[in-house]
C-alpha positions as CSV (number, residue, x, y, z in Angstrom):
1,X,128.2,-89.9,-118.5
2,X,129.8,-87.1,-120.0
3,X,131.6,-85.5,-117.3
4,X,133.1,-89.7,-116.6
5,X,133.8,-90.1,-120.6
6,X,135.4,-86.3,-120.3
7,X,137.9,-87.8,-117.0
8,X,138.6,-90.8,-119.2
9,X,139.7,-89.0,-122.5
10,X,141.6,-86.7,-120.3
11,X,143.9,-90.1,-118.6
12,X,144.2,-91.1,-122.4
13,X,145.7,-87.7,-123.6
14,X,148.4,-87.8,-120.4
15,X,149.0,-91.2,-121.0
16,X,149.4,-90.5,-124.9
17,X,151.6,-87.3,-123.5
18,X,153.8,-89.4,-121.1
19,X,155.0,-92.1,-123.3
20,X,155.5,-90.2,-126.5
21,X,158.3,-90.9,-128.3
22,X,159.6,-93.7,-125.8
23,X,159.7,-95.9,-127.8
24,X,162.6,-94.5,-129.8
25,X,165.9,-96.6,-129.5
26,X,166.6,-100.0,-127.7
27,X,167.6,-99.2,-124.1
28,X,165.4,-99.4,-120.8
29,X,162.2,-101.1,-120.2
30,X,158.9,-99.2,-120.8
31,X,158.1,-99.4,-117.0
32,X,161.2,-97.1,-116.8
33,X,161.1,-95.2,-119.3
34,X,157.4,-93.5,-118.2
35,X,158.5,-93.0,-114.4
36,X,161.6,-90.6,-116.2
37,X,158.7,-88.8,-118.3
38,X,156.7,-88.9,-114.5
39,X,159.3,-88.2,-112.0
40,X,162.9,-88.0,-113.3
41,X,165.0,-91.2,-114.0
42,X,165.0,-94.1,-111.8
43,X,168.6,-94.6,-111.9
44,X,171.7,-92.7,-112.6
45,X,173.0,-92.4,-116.3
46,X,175.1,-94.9,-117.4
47,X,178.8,-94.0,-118.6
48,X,180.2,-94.7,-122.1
49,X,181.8,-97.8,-122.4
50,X,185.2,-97.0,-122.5
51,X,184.9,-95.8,-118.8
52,X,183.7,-98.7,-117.3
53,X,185.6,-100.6,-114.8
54,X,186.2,-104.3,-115.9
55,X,183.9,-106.0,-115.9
56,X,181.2,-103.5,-114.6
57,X,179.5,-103.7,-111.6
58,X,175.2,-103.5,-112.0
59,X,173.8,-101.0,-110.0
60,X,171.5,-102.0,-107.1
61,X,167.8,-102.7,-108.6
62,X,165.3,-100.4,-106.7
63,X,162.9,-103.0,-105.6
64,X,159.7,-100.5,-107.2
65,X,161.1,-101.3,-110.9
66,X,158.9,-104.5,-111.2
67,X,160.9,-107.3,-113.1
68,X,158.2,-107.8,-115.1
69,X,158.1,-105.0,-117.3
70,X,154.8,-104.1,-119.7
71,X,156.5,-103.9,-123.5
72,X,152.5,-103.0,-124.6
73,X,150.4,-100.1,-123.9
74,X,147.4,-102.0,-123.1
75,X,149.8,-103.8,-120.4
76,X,151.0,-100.3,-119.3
77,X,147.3,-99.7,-118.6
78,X,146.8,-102.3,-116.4
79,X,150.3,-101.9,-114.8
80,X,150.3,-100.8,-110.4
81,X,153.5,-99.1,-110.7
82,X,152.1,-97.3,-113.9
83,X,149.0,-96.2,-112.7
84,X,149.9,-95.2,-109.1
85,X,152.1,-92.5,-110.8
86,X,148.9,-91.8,-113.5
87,X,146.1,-90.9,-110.9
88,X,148.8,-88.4,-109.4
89,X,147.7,-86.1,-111.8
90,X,143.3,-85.8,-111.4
91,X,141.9,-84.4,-108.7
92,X,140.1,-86.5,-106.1
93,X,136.7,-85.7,-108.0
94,X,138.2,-87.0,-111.1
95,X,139.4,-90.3,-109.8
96,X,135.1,-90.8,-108.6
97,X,135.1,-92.0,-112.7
98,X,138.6,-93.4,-113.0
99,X,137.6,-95.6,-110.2
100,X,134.5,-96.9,-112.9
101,X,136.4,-97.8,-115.9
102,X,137.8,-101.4,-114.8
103,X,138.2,-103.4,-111.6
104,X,142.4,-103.0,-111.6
105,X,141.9,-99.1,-111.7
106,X,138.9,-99.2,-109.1
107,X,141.2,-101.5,-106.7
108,X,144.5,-99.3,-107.2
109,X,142.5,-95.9,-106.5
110,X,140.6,-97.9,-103.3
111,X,144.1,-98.9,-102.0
112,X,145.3,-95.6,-101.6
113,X,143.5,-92.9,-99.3
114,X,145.8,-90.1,-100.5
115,X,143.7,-90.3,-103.6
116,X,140.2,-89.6,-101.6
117,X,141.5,-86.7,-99.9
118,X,138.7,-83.8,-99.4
119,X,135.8,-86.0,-100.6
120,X,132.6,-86.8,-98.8
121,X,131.0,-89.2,-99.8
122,X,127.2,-88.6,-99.8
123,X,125.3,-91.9,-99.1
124,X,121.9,-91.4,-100.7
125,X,119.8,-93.8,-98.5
126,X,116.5,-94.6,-100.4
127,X,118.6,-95.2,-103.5
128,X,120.1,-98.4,-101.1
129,X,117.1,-101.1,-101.6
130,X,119.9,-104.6,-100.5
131,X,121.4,-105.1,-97.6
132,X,124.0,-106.5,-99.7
133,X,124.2,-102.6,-101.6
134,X,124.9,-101.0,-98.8
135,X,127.4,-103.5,-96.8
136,X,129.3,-103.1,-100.3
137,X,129.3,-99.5,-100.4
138,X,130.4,-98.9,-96.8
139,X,133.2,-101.4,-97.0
140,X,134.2,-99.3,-100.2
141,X,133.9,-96.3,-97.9
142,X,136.5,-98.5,-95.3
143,X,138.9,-99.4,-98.1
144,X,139.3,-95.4,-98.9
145,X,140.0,-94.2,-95.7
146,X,137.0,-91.8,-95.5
147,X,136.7,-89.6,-92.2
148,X,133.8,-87.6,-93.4
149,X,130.2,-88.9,-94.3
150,X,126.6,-87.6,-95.7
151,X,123.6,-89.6,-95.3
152,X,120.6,-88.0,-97.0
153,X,116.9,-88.6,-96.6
154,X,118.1,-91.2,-93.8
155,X,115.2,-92.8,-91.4
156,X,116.1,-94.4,-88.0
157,X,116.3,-97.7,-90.2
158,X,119.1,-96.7,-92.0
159,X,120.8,-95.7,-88.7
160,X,120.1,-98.9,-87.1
161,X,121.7,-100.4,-90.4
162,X,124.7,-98.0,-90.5
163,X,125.9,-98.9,-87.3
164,X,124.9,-102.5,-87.9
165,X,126.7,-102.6,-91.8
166,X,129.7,-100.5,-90.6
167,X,131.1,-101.1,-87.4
168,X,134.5,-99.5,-88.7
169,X,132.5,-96.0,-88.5
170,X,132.5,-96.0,-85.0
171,X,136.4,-95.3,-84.9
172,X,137.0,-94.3,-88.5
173,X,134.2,-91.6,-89.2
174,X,135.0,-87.9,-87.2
175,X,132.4,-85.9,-89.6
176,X,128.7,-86.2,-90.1
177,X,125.9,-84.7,-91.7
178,X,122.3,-85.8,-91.8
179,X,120.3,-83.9,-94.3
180,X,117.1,-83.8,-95.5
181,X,116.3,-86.8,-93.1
182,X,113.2,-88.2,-90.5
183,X,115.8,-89.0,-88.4
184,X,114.1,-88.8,-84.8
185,X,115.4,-88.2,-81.5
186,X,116.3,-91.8,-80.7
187,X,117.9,-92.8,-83.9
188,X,120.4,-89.0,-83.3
189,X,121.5,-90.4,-79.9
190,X,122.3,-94.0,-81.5
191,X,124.4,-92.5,-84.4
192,X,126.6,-90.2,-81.6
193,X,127.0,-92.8,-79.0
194,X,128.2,-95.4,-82.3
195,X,130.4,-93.0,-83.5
196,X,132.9,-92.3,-80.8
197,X,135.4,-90.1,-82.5
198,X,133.1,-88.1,-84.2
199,X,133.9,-84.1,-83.3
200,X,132.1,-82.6,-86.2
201,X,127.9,-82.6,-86.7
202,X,125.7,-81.3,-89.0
203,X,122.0,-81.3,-88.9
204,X,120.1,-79.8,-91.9
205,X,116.6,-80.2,-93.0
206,X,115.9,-82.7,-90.2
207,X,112.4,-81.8,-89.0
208,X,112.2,-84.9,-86.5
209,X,115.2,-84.1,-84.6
210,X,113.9,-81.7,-81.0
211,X,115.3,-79.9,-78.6
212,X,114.9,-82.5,-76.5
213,X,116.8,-84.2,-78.7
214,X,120.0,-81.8,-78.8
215,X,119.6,-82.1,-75.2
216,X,120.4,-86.1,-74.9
217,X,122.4,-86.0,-77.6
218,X,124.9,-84.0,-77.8
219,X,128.5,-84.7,-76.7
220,X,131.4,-82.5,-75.4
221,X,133.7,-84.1,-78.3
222,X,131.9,-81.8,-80.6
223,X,134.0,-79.0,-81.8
224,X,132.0,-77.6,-84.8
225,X,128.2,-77.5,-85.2
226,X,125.5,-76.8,-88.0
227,X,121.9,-76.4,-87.2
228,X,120.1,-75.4,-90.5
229,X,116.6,-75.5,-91.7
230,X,115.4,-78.0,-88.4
231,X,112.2,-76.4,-87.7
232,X,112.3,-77.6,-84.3
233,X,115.4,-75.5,-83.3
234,X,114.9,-72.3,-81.3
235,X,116.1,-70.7,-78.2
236,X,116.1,-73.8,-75.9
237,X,118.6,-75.6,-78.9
238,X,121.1,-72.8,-78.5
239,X,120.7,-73.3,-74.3
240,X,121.6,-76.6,-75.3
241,X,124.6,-75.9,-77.4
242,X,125.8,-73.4,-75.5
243,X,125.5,-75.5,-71.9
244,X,127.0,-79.5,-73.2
245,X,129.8,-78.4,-75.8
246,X,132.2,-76.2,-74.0
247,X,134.8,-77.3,-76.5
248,X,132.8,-76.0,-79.5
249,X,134.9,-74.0,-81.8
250,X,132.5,-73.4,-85.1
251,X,128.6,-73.0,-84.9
252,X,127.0,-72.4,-87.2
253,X,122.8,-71.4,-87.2
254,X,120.3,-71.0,-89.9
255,X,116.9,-70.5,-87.5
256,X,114.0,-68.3,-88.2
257,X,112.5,-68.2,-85.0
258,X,115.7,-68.1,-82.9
259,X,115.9,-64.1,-81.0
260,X,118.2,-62.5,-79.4
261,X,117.2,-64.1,-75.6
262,X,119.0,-67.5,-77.7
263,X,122.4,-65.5,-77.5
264,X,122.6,-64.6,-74.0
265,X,123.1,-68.6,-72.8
266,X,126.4,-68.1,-74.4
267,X,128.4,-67.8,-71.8
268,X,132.7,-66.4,-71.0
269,X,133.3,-70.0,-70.4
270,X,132.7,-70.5,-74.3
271,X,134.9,-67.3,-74.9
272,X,138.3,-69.1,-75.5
273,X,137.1,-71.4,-77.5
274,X,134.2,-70.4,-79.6
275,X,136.5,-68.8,-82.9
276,X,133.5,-69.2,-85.5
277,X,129.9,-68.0,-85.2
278,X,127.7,-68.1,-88.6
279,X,124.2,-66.8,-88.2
280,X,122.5,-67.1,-91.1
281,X,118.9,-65.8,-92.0
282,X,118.3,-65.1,-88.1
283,X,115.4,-62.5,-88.9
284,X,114.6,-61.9,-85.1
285,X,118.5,-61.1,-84.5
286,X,118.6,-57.4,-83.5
287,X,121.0,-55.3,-81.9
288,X,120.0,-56.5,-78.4
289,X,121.6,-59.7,-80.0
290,X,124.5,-58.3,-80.8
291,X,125.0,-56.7,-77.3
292,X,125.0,-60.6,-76.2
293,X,127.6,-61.7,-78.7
294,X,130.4,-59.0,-78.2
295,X,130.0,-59.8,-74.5
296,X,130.3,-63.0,-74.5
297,X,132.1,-64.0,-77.6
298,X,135.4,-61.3,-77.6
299,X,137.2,-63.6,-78.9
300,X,135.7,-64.4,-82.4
301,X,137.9,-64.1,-85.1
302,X,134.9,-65.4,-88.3
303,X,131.4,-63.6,-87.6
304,X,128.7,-64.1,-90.2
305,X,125.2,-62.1,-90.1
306,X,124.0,-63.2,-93.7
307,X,120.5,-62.1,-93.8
308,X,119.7,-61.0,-90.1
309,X,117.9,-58.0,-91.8
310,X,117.4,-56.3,-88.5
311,X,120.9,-55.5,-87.7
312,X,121.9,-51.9,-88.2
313,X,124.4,-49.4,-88.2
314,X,124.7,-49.5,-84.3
315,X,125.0,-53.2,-84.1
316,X,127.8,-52.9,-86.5
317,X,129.5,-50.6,-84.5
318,X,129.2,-52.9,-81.5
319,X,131.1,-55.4,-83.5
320,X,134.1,-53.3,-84.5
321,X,134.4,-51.7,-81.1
322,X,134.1,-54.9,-79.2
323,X,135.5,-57.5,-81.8
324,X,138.9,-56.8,-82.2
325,X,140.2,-60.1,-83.5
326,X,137.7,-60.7,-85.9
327,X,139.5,-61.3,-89.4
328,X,136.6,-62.5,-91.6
329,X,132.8,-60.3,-91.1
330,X,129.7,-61.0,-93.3
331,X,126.9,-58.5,-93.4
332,X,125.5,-59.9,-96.7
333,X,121.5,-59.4,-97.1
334,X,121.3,-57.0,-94.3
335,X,119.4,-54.0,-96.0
336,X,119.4,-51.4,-93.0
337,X,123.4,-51.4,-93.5
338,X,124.5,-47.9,-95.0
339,X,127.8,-46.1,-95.1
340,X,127.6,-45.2,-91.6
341,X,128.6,-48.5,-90.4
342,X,131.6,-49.0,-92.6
343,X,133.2,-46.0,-91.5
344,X,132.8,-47.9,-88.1
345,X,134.5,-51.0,-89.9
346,X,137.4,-49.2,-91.2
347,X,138.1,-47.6,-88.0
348,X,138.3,-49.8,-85.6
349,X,138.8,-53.3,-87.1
350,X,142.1,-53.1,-88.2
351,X,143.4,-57.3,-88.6
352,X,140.1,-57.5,-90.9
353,X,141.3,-59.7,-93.8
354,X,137.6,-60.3,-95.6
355,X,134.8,-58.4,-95.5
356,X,131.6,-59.4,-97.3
357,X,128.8,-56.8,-98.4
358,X,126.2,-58.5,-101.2
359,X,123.4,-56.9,-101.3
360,X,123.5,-54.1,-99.1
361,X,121.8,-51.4,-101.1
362,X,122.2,-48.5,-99.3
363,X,126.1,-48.3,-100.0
364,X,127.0,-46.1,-101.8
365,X,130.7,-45.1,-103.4
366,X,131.2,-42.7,-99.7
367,X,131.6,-46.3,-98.0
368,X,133.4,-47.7,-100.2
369,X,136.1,-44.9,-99.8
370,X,135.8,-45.9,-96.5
371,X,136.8,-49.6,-97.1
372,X,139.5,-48.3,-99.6
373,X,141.6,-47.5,-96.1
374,X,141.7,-50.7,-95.0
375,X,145.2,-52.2,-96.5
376,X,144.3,-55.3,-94.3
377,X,141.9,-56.6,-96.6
378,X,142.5,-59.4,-98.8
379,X,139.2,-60.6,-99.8
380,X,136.3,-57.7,-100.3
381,X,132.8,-59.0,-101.9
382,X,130.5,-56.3,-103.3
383,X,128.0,-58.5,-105.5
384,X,124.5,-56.5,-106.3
385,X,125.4,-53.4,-104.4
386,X,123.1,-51.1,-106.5
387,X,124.5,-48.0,-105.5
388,X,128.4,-48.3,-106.2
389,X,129.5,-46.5,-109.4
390,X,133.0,-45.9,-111.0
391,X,134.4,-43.6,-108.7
392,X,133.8,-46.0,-105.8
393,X,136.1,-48.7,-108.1
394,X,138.4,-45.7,-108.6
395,X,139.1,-46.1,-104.6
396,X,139.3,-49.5,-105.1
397,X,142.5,-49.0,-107.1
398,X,144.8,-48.4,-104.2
399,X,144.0,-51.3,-102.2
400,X,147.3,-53.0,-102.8
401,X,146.7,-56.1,-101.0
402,X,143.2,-57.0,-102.0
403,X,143.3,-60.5,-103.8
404,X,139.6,-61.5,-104.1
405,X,137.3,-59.4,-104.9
406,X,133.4,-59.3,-106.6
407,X,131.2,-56.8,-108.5
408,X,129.1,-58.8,-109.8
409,X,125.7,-57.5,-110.5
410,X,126.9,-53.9,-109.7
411,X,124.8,-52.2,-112.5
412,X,126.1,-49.0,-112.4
413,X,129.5,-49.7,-113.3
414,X,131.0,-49.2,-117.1
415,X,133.7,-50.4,-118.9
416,X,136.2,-47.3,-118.0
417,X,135.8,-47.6,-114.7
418,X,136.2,-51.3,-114.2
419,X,139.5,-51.3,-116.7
420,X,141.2,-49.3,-114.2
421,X,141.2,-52.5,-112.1
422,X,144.5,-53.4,-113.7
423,X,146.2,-51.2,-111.0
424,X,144.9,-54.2,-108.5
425,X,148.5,-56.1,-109.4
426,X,148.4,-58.4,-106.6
427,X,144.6,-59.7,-107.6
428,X,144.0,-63.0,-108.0
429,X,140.3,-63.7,-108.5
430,X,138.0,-61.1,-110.2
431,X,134.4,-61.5,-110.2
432,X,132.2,-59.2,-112.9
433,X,129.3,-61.6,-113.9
434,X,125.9,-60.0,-114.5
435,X,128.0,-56.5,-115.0
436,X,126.1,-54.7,-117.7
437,X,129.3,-52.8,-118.0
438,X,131.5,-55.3,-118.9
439,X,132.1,-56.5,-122.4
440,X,133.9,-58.9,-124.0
441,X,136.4,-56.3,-124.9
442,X,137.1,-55.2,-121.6
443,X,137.7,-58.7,-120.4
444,X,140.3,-59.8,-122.8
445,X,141.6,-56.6,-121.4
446,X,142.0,-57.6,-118.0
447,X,142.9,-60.9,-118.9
448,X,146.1,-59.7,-120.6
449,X,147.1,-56.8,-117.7
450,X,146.1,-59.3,-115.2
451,X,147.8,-62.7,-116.1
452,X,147.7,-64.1,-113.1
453,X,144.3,-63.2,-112.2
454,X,141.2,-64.9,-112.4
455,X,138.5,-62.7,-114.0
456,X,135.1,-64.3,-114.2
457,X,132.5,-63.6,-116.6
């Protein structure tokens, strides 16, 4: 309740804001006199008497001015024109409590799906004991224009009723996710053939759903893909995926037991379309694995390896002789990464605009140097590297485009070396949390050299 009674205060202060002092003087409705505070004037300014013609002609009423106008706050509150200017100024998570503090704001925010941009809604499904509960909340869902939806710890009963309680979905809904559900087979391929403009599935935590499954279910309309944490997905899944969705643009995989025979269904016919590939915890992806993904994926311009621990230096050097386009790489949590390997990075991958390294300990500040070349980079994450001290920031320093970037948990770095950050004038976001360096001195530091940046503690 705090973070709604926090939203609410916030819509009295701007309201308090936007009609202070209005009521000074005689002239214009209140109605009018907020949307000048809002958005300018409603109508041009009027001319002193004495050059009027005679008699004077009244301009043309805009049809918005209502010709009711509220002369009382608590009728300001309550006014359409009012408000619809008001919620401009929350975010859509905001407006989630707005929408709870009366029926007229609830029915202004659902009439307008501008205000739900961004949001998915996640549908919580044992919470849901009525029929009547969930036909309400889906028609909510149809009133606000939502694309996108979440259904967690859903059972093939819930499917049956989705498609039963909300036959809009089936035109109106091009985003799924199932998580943490017993979802089988059978109740998967009655949620894709319902939901005929869907283009964008994710499956996580759903231990019912086979690869039998992914084979009768999925559809060439899909575009992007997430497979995490099903602990029936392994080699035969990515056959799958790689053989029914030759469209697919984004896949993404978090499989323990998938190995590097999984990457060699992928295929040249996936090659102009496959941009995004996001392997995540893959501890039986080796370099063998990697021979299958340059050869078959050239073309990827976003290529994560977040804990496949068995990846080395070679397989990295695969990548940045083969992977030319690639603008974003994440080697995070893979340990057998050393310096060797960046020095491959910063040679040949030369469009690379973010480059993440958490947690790979054998880098050391001769890498970074390496990196420091790289005047392509934008966005450059170093959290709990171990080994990188002040002189590797010192490098740093001259990387004149760098926006983004993260030390965090780098204990090796002190206070001098991370003040000479302030060279980094184009920085926007500066990440320094679990720094035993960094003091409260040296922040109000940065915060003053570096306005426009970011810095978090």
């Amino acid at each position: 309740m705090s973070g709604a009674q926090g939203v609410v205060e916030r819509a009295s202060a701007q309201l308090s804001k936007r009609i202070n002092g209005l009521r000074r003087g005689k002239s214009g409705g209140v109605v009018e006199r907020v949307t000048t505070a809002l958005c300018g004037s409603v109508l041009p300014p009027e001319k002193p008497a004495r050059f009027r013609p005679k008699p004077p002609v009244p301009p043309p009423r805009r049809t918005a001015v209502l010709t009711h106008r509220p002369s009382k706050v608590d009728e300001l509150l309550v006014d359409e024109y009012f408000l619809a200017f008001l919620f401009k100024y929350f975010t859509p998570g905001e407006r989630r409590f707005l929408a709870q503090v009366c029926t007229k704001w609830r029915d202004v925010l659902y009439r307008g799906p501008r205000y739900w941009s961004g949001i998915l809604p996640v549908v919580h499904c044992r919470e849901l004991k009525t029929q009547q509960e969930r036909v309400k909340l889906y028609s909510s869902f149809v009133r606000r224009g939502f694309h996108s939806l979440a259904l967690l710890s859903a059972t093939d009963e819930d499917v049956v009723d989705l498609v039963d309680s909300y036959p809009l979905s089936a035109k109106q809904l091009n985003s799924l996710s199932l998580r943490c559900s017993s979802v089988t087979d059978r109740g998967l391929e009655t949620l894709i053939d319902h939901l005929q403009a869907l283009y964008e599935l994710e499956l996580a935590g759903c231990n019912e759903i086979t690869e039998a499954g992914l084979w009768s279910c999925l559809t060439p309309r899909i575009v992007s893909l997430t497979l995490s944490d099903c602990i029936n997905v392994a080699d035969e899944a990515i056959g799958a995926v790689a053989q029914l969705l030759p469209s697919l643009y984004e896949f993404s995989l978090q499989a323990y037991h998938v190995t590097d025979a999984a990457l060699g269904f992928f295929s040249p016919k996936q090659s102009s379309s496959l941009n995004v590939l996001r392997l995540h915890s893959c501890w039986e992806i080796t370099n063998h694995g990697i021979v299958n993904i340059v050869h078959s994926l050239p073309n990827l311009t976003v290529l994560s390896l977040s804990g496949c621990s068995k990846v080395t230096d070679e397989g990295v050097e695969l990548i940045a002789e083969n992977l030319q386009k690639l603008r974003c790489l994440d080697l995070s949590w893979c340990s057998r990464i050393t310096d060797a390997a960046l020095e491959y990075i910063a040679c040949d991958l030369n469009t690379l605009e973010e480059l993440t390294l958490d947690r790979c300990v054998h880098i050391t500040d001769i890498g970074i140097g390496y990196v420091s070349t790289m005047l392509s980079l934008t966005a450059l994450f170093l959290r709990w590297c171990s080994q990188v001290r002040d002189f590797g920031v010192h490098h740093l320093c001259g990387m004149q485009n760098l926006q983004v970037l993260s030390l965090a948990g780098c204990p090796l770095l002190s206070s001098s070396g991370l003040s000479s950050l302030i060279q980094l004038r184009h920085l926007r976001e500066l990440e320094l949390t679990n720094c035993p360096g960094a003091s409260r001195e040296l922040f109000d530091y940065l915060r003053e050299h570096l306005p426009r940046c970011l810095v978090v503690e």
